[in-house]
Backbone as CSV, one residue per row, in Angstrom:
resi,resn,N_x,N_y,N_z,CA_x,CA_y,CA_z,C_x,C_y,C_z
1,UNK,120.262,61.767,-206.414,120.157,60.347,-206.679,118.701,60.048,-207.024
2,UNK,118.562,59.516,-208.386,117.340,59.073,-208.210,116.858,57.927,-208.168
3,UNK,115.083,57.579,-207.606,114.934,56.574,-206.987,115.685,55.107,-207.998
4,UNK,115.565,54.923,-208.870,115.690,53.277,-209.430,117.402,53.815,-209.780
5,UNK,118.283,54.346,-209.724,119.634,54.796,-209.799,120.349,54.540,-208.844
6,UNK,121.757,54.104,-208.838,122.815,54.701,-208.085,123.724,54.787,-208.786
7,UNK,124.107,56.086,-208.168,124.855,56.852,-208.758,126.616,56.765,-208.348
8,UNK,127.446,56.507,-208.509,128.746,56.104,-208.648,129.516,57.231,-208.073
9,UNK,130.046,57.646,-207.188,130.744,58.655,-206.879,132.129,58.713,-206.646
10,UNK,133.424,59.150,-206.789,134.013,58.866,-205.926,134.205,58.478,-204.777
11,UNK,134.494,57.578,-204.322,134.312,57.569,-202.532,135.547,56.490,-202.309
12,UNK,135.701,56.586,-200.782,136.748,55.479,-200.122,136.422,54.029,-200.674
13,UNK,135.720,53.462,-201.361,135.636,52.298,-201.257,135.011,51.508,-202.450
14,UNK,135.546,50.716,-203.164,135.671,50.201,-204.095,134.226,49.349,-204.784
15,UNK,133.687,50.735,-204.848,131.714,51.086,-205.217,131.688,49.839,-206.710
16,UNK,132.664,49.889,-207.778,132.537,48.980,-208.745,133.053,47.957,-208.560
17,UNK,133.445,46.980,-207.550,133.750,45.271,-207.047,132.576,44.674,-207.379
18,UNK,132.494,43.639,-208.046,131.628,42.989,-207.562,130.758,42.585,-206.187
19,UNK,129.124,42.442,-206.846,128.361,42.018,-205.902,128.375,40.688,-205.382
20,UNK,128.659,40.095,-204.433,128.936,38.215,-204.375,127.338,38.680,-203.599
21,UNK,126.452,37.084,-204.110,125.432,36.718,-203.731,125.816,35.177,-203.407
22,UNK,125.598,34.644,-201.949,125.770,33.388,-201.688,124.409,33.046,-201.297
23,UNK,123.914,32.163,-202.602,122.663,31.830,-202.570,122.346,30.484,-202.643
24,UNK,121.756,29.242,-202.586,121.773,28.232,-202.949,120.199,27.949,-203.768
25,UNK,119.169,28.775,-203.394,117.951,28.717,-204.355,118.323,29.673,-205.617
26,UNK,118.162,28.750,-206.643,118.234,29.203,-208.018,117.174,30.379,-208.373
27,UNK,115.785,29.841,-208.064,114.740,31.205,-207.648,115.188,32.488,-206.995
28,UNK,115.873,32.916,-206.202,116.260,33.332,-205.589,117.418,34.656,-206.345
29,UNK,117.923,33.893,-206.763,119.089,33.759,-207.975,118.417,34.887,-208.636
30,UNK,117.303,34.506,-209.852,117.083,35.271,-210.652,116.413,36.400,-210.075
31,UNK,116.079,35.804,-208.854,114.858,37.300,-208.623,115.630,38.702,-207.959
32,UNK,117.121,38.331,-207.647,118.203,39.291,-207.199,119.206,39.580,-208.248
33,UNK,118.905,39.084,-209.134,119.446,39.383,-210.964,118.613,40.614,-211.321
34,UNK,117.362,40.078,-211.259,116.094,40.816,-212.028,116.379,42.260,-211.362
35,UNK,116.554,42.135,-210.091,116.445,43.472,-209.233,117.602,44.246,-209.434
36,UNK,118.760,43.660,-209.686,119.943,44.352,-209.954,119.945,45.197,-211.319
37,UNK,119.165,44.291,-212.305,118.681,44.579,-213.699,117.991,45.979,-213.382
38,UNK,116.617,45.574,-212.988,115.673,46.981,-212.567,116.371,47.721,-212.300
39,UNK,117.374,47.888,-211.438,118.156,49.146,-210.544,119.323,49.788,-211.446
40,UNK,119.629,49.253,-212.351,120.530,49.868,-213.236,121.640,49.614,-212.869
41,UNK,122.225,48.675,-211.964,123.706,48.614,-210.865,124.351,47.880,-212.062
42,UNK,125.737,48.481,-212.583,126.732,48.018,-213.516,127.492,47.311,-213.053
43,UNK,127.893,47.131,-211.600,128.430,46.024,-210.859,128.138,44.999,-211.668
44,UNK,129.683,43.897,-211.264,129.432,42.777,-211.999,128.733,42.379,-211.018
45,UNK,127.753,40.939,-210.801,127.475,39.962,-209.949,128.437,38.747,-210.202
46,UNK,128.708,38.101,-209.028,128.636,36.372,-208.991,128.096,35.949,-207.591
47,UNK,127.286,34.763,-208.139,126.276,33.918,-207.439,127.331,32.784,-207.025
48,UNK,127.348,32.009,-205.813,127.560,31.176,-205.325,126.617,30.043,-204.766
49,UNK,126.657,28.800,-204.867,125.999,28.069,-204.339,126.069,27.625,-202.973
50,UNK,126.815,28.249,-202.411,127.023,27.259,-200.934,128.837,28.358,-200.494
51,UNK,128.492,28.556,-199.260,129.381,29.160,-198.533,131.164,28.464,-199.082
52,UNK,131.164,27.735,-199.161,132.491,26.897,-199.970,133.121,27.508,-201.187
53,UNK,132.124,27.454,-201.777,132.140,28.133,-203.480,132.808,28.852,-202.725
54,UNK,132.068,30.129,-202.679,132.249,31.634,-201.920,133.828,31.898,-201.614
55,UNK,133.718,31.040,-200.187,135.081,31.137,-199.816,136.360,31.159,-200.669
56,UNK,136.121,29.836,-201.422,137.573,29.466,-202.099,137.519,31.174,-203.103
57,UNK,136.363,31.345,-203.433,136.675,32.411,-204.757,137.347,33.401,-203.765
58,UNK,136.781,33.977,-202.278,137.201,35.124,-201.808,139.140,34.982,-201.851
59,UNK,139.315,33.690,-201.460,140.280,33.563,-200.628,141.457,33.604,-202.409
60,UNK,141.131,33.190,-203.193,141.734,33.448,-205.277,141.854,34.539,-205.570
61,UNK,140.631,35.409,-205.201,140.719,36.590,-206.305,141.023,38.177,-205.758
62,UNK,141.515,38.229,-206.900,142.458,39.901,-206.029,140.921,41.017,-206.347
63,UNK,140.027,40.804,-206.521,138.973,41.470,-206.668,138.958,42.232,-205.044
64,UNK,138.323,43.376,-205.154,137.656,44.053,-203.773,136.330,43.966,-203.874
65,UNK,135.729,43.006,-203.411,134.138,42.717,-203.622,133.622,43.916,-203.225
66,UNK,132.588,44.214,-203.465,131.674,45.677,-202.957,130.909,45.360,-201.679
67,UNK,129.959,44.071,-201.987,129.410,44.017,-200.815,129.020,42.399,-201.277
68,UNK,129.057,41.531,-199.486,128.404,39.922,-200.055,126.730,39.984,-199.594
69,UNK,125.883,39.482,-200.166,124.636,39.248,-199.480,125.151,37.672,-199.667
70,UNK,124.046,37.656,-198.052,124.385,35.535,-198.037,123.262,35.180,-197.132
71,UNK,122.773,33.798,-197.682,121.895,33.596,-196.810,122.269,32.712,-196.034
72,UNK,121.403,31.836,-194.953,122.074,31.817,-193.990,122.164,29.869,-193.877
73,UNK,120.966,29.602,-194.483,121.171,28.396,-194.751,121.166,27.751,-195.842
74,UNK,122.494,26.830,-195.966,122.949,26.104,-197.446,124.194,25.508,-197.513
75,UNK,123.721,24.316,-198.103,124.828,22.777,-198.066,126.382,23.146,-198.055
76,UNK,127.291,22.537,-197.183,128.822,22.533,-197.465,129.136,23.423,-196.200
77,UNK,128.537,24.512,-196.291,129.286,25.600,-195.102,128.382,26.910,-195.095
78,UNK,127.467,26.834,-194.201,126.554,27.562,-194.055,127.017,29.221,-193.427
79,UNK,125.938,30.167,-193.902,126.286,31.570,-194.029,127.146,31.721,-192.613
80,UNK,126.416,31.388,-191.684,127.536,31.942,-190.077,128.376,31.211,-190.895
81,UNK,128.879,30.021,-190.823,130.159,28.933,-191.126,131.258,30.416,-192.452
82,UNK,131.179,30.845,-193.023,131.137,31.363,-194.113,131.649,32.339,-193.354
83,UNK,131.071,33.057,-192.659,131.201,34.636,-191.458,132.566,34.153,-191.168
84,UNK,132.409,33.169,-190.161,133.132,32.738,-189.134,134.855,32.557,-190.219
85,UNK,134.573,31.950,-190.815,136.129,31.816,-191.787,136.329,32.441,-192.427
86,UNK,135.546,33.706,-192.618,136.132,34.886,-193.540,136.575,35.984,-192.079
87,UNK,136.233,35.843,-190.857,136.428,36.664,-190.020,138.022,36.035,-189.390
88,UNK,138.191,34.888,-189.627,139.533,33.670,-188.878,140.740,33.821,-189.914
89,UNK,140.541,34.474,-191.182,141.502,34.503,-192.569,142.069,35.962,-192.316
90,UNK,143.021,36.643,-192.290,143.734,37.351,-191.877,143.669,38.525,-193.006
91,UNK,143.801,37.705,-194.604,143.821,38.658,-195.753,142.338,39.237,-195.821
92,UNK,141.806,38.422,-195.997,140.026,38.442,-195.650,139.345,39.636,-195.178
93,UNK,139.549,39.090,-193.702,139.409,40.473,-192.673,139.896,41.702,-193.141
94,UNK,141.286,41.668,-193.479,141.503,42.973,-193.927,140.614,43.586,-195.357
95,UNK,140.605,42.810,-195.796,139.101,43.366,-197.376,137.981,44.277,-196.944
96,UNK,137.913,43.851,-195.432,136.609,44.437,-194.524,135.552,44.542,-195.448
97,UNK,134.931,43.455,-196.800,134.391,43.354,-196.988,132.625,43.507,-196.791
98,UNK,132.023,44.747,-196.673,130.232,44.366,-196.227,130.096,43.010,-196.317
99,UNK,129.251,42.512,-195.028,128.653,41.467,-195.387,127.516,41.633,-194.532
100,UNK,126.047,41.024,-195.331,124.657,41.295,-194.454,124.053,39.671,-195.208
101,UNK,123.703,39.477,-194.503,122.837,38.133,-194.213,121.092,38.666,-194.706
102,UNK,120.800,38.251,-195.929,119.734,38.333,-196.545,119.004,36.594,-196.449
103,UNK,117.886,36.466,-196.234,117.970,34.888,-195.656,116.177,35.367,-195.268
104,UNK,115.705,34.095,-195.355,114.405,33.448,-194.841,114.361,32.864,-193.283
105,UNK,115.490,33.002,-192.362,115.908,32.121,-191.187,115.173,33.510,-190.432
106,UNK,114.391,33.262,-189.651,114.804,34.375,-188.770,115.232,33.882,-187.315
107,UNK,115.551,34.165,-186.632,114.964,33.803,-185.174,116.388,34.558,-184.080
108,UNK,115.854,34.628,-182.936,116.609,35.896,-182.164,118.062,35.217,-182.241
109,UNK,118.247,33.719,-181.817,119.167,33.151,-181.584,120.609,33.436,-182.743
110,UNK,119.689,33.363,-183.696,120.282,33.356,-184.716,120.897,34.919,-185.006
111,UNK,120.220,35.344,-185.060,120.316,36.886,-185.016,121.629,37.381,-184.577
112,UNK,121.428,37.044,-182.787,122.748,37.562,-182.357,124.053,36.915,-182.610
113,UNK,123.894,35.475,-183.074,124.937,34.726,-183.820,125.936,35.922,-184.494
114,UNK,124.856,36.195,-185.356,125.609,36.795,-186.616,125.921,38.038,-186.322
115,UNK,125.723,38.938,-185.368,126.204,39.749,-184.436,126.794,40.112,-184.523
116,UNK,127.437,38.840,-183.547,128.506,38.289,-183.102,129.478,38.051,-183.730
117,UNK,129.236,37.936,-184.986,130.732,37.494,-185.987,130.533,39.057,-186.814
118,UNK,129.971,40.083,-186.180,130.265,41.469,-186.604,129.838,41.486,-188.588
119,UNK,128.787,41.255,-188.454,128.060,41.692,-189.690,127.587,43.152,-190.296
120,UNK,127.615,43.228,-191.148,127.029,44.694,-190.658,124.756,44.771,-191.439
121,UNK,124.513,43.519,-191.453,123.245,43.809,-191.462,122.760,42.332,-191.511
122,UNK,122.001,42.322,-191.043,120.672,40.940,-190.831,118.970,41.559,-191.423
123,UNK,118.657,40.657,-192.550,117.448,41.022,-193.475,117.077,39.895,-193.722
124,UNK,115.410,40.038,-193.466,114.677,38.259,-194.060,114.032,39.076,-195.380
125,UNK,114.318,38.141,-195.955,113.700,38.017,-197.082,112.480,38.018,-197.768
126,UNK,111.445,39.373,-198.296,110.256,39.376,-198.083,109.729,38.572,-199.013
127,UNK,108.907,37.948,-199.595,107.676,37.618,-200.667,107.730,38.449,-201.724
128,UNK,107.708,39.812,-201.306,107.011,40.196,-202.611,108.899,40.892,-202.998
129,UNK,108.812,40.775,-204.617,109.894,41.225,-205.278,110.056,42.889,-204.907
130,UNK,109.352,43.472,-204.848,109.164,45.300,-204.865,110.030,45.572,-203.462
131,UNK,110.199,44.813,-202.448,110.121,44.706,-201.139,111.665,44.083,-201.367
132,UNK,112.368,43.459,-201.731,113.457,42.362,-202.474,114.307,43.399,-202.746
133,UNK,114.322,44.084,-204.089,114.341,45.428,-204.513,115.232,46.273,-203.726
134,UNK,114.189,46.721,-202.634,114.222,47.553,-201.987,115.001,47.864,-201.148
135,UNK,115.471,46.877,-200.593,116.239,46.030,-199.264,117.520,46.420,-200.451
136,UNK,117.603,45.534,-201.355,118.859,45.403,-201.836,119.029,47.458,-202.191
137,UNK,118.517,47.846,-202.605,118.643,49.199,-203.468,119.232,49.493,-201.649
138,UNK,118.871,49.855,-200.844,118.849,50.549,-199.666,120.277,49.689,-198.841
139,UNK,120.957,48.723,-199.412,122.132,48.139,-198.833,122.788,48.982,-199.702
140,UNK,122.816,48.597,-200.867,123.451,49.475,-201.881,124.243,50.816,-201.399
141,UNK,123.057,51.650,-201.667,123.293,53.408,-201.301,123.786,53.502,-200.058
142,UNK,123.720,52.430,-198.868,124.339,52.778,-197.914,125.620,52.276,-198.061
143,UNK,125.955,51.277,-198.260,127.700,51.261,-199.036,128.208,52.348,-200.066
144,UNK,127.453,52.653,-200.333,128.414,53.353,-201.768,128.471,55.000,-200.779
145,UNK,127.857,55.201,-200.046,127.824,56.492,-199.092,128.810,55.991,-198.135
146,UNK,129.103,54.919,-197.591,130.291,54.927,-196.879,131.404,54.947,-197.101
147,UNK,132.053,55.315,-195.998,133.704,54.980,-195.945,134.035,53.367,-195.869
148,UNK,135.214,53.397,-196.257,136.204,51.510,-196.363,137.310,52.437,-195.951
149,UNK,137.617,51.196,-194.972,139.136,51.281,-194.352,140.223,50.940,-195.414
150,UNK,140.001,50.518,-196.471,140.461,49.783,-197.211,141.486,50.563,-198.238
151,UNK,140.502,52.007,-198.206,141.024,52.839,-199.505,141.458,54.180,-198.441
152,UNK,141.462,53.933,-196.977,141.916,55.951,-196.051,143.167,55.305,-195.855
């Protein structure tokens, strides 16, 4: 594998789904475009504005998303809010969808919140893009190296 690559393998779990980004800063937006761009990932993206969006699309489309990044705060139904009703939806749950909380929030409280609704990663969001990148490249390769219950 090389570094700015990933590489597509066979595996248990449905590596070409779309990427859902639930984002509500438009900045934000492009600068996890740009990085997807840099990285060469052929995944489609879709961006959401607000945990709502999100939902209704999860709950429509026969897609197997790959993985959601979401942050944690934003209008209508915020990222836990978002957790919490994709973990309470029965079809949902079964998607066993990745989901990691990429977000500017930090704080312990919060933290174990999201825990708690069985995430499988909590990441603040650095400043610098290289660092942005990085995080995302390194969620990436660790999904596409795992197993999904979805496809054994």
């Amino acid at each position: 594998m090389t570094e700015n690559h990933i590489i597509v393998k066979k595996s248990n779990m449905s590596v070409m789904g779309p990427i859902i980004f639930v984002e509500d800063d438009i900045d934000d937006q492009e600068l996890f475009t740009e990085a997807l761009r840099e990285l060469k990932i052929r995944n489609a993206c879709k961006f959401f504005s607000d945990g709502r969006e999100a939902l209704e699309y999860l709950k429509e489309t026969a897609d197997q998303p790959f993985v959601i990044f979401c942050d944690v705060n934003m209008p209508r139904l915020n990222g836990i809010e978002l957790r919490n009703e994709i973990n309470n939806n029965e079809a949902l749950k079964r998607k066993s969808i990745p989901f990691v909380f990429f977000t500017t929030a930090l704080n312990r409280k919060l933290v174990d919140e999201a825990f708690s609704l069985s995430v499988q990663g909590f990441f603040k969001k650095p400043e610098d893009f290289a660092e942005i990148k990085l995080i995302i490249k390194k969620v990436l390769d660790y999904w596409h190296a795992s197993k999904h219950p979805s496809h054994i």
